[in-house]
LOTIBA-505074 format. One record per residue (C-alpha): residue number from 1; x, y, z; residue in one letter. Coordinates in Angstrom, 2 decimals. Layout:
<nodes>
(NUM (X Y Z) "A"),
...
</nodes>
This chain:
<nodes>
(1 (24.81 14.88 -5.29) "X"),
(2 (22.65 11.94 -4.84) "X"),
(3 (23.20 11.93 -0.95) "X"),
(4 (22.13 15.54 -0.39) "X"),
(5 (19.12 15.23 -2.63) "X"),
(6 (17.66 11.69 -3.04) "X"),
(7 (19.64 9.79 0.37) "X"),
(8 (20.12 10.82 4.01) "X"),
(9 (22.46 9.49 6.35) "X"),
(10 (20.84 8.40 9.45) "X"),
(11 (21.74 8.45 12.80) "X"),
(12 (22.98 4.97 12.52) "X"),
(13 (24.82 6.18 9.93) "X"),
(14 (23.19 4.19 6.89) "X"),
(15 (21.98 5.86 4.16) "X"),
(16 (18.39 5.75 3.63) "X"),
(17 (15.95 7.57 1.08) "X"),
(18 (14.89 10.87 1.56) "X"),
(19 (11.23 10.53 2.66) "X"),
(20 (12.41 7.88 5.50) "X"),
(21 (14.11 10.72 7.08) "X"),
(22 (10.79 12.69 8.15) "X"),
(23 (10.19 10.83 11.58) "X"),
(24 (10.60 7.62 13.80) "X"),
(25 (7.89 6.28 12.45) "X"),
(26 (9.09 6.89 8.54) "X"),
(27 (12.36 5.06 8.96) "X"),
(28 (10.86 2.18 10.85) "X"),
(29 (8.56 1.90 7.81) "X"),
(30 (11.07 2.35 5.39) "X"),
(31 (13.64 0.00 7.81) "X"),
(32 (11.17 -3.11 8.21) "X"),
(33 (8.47 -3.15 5.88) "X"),
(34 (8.58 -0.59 2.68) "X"),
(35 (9.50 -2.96 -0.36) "X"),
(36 (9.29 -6.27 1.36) "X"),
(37 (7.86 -8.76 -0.72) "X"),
(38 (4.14 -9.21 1.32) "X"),
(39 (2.34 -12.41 0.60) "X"),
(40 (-0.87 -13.73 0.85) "X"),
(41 (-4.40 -12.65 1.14) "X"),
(42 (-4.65 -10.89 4.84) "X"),
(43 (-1.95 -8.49 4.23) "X"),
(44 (-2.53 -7.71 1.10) "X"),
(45 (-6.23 -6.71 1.53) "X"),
(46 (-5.00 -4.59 4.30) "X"),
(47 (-2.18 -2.82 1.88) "X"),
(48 (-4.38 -1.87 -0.36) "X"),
(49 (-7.03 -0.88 1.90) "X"),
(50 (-4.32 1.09 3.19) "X"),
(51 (-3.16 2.31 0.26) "X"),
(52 (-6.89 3.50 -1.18) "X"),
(53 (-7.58 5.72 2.07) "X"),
(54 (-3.79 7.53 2.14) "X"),
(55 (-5.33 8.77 -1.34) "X"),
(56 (-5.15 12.54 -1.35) "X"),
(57 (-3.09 12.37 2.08) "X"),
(58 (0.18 11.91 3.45) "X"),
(59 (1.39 8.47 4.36) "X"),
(60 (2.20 9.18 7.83) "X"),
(61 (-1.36 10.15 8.38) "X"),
(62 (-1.91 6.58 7.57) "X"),
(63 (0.42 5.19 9.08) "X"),
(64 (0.33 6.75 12.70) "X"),
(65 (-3.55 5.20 12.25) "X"),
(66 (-2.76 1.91 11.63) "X"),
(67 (-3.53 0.13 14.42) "X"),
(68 (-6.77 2.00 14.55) "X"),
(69 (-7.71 1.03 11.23) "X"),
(70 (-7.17 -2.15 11.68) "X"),
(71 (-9.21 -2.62 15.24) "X"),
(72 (-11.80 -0.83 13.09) "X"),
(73 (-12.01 -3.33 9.91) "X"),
(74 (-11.15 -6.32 11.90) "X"),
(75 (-7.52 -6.60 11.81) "X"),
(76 (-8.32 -6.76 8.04) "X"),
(77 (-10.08 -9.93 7.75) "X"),
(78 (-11.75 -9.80 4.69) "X"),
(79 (-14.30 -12.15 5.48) "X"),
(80 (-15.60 -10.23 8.39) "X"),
(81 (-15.49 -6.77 6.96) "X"),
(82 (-17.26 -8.48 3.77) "X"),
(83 (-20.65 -8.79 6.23) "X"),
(84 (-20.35 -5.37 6.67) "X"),
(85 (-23.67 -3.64 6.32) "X"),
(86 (-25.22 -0.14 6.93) "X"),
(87 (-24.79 -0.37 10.92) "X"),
(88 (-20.88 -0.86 10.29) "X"),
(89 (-20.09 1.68 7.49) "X"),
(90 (-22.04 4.89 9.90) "X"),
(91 (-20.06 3.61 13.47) "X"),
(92 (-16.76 3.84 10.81) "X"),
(93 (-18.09 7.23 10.15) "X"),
(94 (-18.28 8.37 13.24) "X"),
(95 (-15.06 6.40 14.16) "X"),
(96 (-12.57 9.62 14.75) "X"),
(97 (-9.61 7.55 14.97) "X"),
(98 (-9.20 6.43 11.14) "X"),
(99 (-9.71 8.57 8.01) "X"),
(100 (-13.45 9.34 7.89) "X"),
(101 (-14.13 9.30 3.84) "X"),
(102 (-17.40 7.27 2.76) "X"),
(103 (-16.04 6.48 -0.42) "X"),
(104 (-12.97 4.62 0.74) "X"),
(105 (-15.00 2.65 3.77) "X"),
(106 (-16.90 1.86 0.94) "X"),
(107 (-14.45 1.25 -1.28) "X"),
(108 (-13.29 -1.49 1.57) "X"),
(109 (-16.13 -3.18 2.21) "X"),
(110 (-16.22 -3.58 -1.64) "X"),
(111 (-12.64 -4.66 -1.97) "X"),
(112 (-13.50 -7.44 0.60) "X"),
(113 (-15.96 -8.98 -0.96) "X"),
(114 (-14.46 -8.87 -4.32) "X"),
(115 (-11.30 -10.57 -2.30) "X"),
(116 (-13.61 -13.22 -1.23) "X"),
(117 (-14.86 -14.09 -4.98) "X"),
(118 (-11.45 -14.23 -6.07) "X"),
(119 (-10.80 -17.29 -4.05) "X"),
(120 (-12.04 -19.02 -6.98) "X"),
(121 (-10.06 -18.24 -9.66) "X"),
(122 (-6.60 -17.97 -8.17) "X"),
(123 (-6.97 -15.36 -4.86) "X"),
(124 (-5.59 -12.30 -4.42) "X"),
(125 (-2.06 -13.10 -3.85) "X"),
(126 (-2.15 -15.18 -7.47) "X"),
(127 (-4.07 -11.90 -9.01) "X"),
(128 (-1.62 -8.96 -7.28) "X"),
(129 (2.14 -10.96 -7.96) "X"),
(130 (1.10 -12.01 -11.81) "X"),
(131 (1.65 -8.42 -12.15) "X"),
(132 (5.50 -8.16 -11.11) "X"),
(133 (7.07 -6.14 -14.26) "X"),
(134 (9.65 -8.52 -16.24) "X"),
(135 (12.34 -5.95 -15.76) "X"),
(136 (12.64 -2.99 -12.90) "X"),
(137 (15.39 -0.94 -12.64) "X"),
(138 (15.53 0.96 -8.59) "X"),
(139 (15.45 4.80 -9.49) "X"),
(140 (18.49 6.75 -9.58) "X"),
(141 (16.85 9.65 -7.11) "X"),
(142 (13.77 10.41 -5.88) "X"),
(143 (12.21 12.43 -9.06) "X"),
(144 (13.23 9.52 -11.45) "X"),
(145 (10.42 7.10 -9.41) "X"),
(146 (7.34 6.73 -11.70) "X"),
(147 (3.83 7.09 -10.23) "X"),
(148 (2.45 4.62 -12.32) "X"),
(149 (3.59 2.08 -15.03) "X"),
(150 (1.90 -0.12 -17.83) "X"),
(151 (2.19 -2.44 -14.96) "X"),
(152 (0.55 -0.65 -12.35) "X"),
(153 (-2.11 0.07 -14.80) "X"),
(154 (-2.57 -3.63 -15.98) "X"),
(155 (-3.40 -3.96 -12.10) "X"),
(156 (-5.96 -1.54 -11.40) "X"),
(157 (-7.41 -2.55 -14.47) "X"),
(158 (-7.75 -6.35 -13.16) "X"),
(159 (-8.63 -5.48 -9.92) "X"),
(160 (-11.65 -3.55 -11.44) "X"),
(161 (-12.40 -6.28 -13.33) "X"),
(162 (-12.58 -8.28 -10.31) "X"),
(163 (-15.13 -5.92 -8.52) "X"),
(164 (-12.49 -4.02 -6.49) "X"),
(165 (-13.04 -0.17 -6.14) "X"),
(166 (-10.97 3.03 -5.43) "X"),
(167 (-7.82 1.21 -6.79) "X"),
(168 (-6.47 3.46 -9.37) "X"),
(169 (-3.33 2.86 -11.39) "X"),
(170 (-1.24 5.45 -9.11) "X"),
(171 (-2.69 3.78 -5.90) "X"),
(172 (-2.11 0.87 -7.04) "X"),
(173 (1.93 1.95 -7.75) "X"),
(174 (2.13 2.96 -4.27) "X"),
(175 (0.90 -0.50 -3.33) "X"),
(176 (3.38 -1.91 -5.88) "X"),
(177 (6.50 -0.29 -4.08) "X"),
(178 (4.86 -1.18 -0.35) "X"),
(179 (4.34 -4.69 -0.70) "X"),
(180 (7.73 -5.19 -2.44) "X"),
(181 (6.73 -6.19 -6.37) "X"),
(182 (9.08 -3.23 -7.47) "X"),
(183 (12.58 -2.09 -5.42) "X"),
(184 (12.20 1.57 -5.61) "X"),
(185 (14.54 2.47 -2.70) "X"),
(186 (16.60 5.10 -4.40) "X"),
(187 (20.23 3.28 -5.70) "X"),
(188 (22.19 3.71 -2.56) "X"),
(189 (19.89 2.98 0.24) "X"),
(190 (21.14 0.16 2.45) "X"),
(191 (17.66 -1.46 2.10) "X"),
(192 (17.36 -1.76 -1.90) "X"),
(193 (17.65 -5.38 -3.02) "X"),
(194 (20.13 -4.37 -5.30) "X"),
</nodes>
């Protein structure tokens, strides 16, 4: 039962979760990089800049603009995109090739900075893994994965505290899952850790 619903079967014949099955570029994502642990400042940043502006959308949409958004925030240097100013955030506006919401270039341009004054206390890496749950157990099927946790919660709430914006507990989940703090590939697919 958990095949058919919560597992497909690929045309290398491995079984994968569900959503991986939607397109090339799903099961690349889910192959190579969904759930990996991710390390360190640069990539981070650009996960949950990532993460913030597939808010409200699907994650393809996001993903097939990847490369665009990161020619448009500097490959995701947070020290660049930090010094951006009024000039930047209307030629991102006008920039049709990424997701064209004020908020979340805000919301960027924010996170930057705050990633920058973190630097002193720890970084972003130190801030982002401290929140690892104790215990995680990968989900059963697809409809048993949580959209949030205490955990995910406890995260947002630092990350506000930090001067981050736009980085809600459920966001902040989805991050959780991307950059490989939780194993949430469904109990079955070749890729969980488990």
């Amino acid at each position: 039962m958990a095949e058919r619903s919560s597992l497909v079967r690929g045309p290398d014949d491995r079984l994968r979760c569900a959503w991986a099955d939607g397109s090339d570029d799903y099961r690349d994502y889910h192959d190579t990089e969904w759930g990996m642990p991710v390390r360190g400042e640069h990539a981070l940043y650009e996960r949950i800049t990532l993460e913030a502006f597939q808010s409200g959308l699907a994650w393809i949409t996001i993903l097939r603009k990847r490369p665009a958004f990161r020619a448009a925030f500097a490959d995701f240097d947070p020290e660049v995109v930090a010094t951006y100013g009024p000039d930047d955030v209307q030629r991102l506006m006008e920039d049709t090739s990424i997701v064209r919401n004020r908020r979340k270039i805000d919301a960027a341009i924010t996170n930057a900075r705050a990633v920058l004054r973190l630097r002193d206390s720890g970084g972003l890496d130190e801030l982002v893994w401290a929140h690892v749950p104790a215990t995680h157990e990968q989900p059963a099927d697809i409809a048993t994965t949580p959209t949030q946790t205490a955990e995910s919660r406890a995260l947002a709430k630092a990350l506000k505290a930090a001067g981050f914006a736009h980085v809600g507990p459920t966001t902040m989940y989805a991050a959780m899952q991307a950059c490989g703090l939780v194993d949430d590939h469904v109990v079955g697919c070749f890729r969980g850790r488990a």
